[in-house]
N, C-alpha and C positions, 0 to 999 in steps of 0.2 A: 612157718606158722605166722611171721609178722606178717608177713605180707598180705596173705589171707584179711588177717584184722584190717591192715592197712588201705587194704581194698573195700572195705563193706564201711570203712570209716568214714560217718554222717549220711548212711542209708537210714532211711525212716519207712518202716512199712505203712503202706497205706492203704491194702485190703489183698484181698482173696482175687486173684486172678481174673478168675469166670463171674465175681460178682461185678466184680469192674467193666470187664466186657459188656454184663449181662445193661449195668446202669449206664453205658458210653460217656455219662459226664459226673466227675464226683468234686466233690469239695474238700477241703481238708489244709486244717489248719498246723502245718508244719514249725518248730521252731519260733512261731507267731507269725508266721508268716501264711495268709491264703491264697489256696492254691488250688488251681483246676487240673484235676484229671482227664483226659479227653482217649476215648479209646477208636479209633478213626479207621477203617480199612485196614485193621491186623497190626496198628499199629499203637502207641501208648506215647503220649504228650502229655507235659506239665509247664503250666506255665502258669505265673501269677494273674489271679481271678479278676482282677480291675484293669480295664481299660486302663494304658495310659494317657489316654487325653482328656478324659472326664470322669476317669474314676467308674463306667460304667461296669455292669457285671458283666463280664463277656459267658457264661453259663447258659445261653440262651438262645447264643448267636450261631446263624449258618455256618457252615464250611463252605466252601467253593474254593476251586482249584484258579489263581493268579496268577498270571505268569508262570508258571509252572511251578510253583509252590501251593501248598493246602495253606489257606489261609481262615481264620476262625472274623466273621464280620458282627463291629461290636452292634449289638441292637438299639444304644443308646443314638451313635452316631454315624456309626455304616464305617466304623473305620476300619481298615483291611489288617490283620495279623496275620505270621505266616506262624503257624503252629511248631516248625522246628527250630525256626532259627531267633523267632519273633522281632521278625521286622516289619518296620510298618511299608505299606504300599498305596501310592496313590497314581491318579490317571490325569495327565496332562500332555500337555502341548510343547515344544520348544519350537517359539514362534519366531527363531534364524531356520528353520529348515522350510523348504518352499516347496509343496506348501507343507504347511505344518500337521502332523498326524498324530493324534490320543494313540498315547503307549503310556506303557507301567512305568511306574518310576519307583525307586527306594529311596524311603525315607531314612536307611540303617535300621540297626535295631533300637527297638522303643520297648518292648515288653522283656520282662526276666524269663526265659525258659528255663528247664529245670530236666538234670538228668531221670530217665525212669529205667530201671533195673527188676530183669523180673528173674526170679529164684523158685523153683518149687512149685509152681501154682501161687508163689505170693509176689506181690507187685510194692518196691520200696522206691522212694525218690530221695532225691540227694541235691539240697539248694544250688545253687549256683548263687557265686556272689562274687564271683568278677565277671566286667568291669566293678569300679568303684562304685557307679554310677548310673542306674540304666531310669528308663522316667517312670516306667510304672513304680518303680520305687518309691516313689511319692507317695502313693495311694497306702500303701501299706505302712506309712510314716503313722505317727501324734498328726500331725493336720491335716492331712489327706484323708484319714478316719472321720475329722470333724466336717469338714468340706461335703464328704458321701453322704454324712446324716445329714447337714444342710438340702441338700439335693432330694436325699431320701423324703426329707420333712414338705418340701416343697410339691414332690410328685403326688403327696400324698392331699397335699389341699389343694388341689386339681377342682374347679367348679366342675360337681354331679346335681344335674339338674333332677327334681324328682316330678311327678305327674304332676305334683301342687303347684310347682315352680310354671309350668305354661300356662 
């Protein structure tokens, strides 16, 4: 019987299976911490909802397959996440090789992933929190909250020209 416990211990439900399916992308504020649900080709991803390099929402962003990882592309700045393992990826040169040829490269991981467990028809997630340290951590700090509303505040007073204005 411990075991049982010991196993479901810091599972957080987070909805209805077939709703989740139904939504493919959920939100959900875990332990305080937000989190994206992503339901991709039969499969269930969690990982924290901010970008880590600018804090953008990744809720938005393509998938596309990189290197042969599914990777989630952030909308704010095209940054590449791999949805299971969340590492970032980028496409460069190493300009000792002759001639030189764009391949993927990894950056390690940068984004928090998050186990998802499914039971019954209900679908729970379970933080992950080691490392100590990953960057989207950031965003989900005191100042990474304030930095987003910065941003958020700025997107928002975007010059909209009206008919009057030409």
């Amino acid at each position: 019987m411990e075991e049982k416990e010991q196993s479901t211990e810091g599972l957080q439900f987070v909805g209805k299976k077939d709703e989740l399916i139904a939504a493919k992308r959920s939100l959900r504020t875990i332990e305080g911490r937000d989190v994206l649900i992503i339901h991709h080709q039969g499969v269930f991803y969690a990982l924290d909802c901010y970008c880590y390099h600018a804090g953008g929402m990744l809720q938005n962003g393509d998938i596309e397959e990189i290197n042969g990882n599914l990777c989630i592309i952030c909308p704010k700045h095209k940054y590449k996440i791999s949805l299971a393992e969340g590492e970032g990826w980028y496409r460069g040169r190493n300009p000792t090789e002759k001639p030189p040829v764009f391949r993927w490269y990894s950056k390690g991981v940068k984004q928090r992933t998050h186990t998802v467990t499914e039971k019954n028809g209900e679908v729970f997630v379970k933080l992950c929190l080691q490392p100590a340290w990953i960057d989207s951590d950031y965003y989900q700090g005191e100042k990474g909250k304030i930095e987003r509303a910065k941003a958020g505040a700025a997107d928002d007073d975007t010059l909209v020209m009206d008919e009057d204005d030409v």
